[in-house]
C-alpha positions, 0 to 999 in steps of 0.5 A: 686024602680027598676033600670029602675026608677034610670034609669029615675031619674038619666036621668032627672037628667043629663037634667037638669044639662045641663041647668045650664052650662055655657060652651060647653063641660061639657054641651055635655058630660053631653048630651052624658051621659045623652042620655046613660041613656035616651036610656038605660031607653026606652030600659029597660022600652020598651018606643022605641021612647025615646030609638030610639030619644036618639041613634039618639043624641047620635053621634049628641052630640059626633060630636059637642063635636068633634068640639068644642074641635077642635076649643078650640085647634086651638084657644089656638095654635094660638098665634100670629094674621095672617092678611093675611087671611083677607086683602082682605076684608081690606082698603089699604092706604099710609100715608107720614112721618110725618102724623097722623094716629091715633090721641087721643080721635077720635073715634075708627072707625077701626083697623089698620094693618102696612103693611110697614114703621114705626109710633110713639106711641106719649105718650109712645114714643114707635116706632112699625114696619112692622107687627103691629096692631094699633089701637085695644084697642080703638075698644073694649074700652067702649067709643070707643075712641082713647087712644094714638095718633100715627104718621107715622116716615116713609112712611107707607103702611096701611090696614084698617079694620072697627070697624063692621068688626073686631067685626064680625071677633071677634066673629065669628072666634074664633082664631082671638078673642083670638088673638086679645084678647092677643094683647090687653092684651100685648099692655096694658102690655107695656103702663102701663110699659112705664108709670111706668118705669119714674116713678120707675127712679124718684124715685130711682134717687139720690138727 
């Protein structure tokens, strides 16, 4: 066996690698290598065509694993979720003290952004100010349906984005679905500990 047949096996071999990997970069800098060896082989076996397809990919492959490691970077530095990019393709609406704004067990049909004011998670008794996501749990729940109900404690201004939309954004816009993802997590962080908390102090209250 020549080096040119190593060439050719150790090629297909990294092909057929990139088929059974799951995440975006290992793949392309398995495709980065594996076009290193296809072009190395048609060059060392006089097949130009496949020499000629492979220095082609070659940059294909890098600019892409450029991006994807961009885009992997920008989304693990954005922490913290920006509404002002999308509230011009959001509802705005103003809900007086006292009304209801999101109640138990309806379906979750939108998401929503507390612009101004003030509103009351019920069943916690937990109170969220200017700048609060409301209602993002509720959307990605498999049923769809409301876990708390909230009230407004003051006049509230609210911007509404709909279900199909922030799904959209999810999915299309990266840093936000890891935003999103991470309020999720905290949001059910902090119901879990309002809950625990009553609990641990009955518990450790003398009797």
């Amino acid at each position: 066996m020549t080096w040119i047949d190593l060439l050719g096996y150790a090629a297909s071999a990294t092909v057929l690698a990139t088929f059974c990997m799951d995440t975006m970069i290992p793949l392309r800098v398995t495709a980065i290598l594996s076009n290193i060896l296809f072009a190395s082989f048609g060059l060392g076996a006089h097949i130009y065509p496949v020499m000629i397809l492979h220095l082609i990919l070659f940059p294909v492959n890098a600019l892409r694993l450029i991006q994807v490691r961009r885009v992997v970077r920008g989304t693990l530095q954005r922490t913290h979720l920006s509404m002002e990019s999308i509230l011009p393709i959001m509802t705005h609406r103003r809900f007086r003290a006292g009304e209801t704004l999101i109640r138990k067990g309806e379906p979750a049909d939108r998401l929503f952004y507390l612009d101004r004011g003030e509103a009351k998670v019920v069943e916690i008794g937990r109170t969220v100010s200017s700048g609060s996501v409301l209602g993002e749990i509720g959307i990605f729940a498999p049923d769809q349906r409301r876990m708390a109900t909230v009230v407004c404690v003051t006049d509230c201004e609210i911007y509404e984005l709909s279900e199909s939309k922030t799904k959209e954004l999810y999915y299309q816009d990266p840093s936000f679905g890891y935003a999103v993802f991470q309020i999720v997590i905290t949001r059910l962080l902090e119901n879990m500990n309002a809950f625990l908390q009553p609990a641990s102090l009955a518990t450790s209250a003398p009797r």
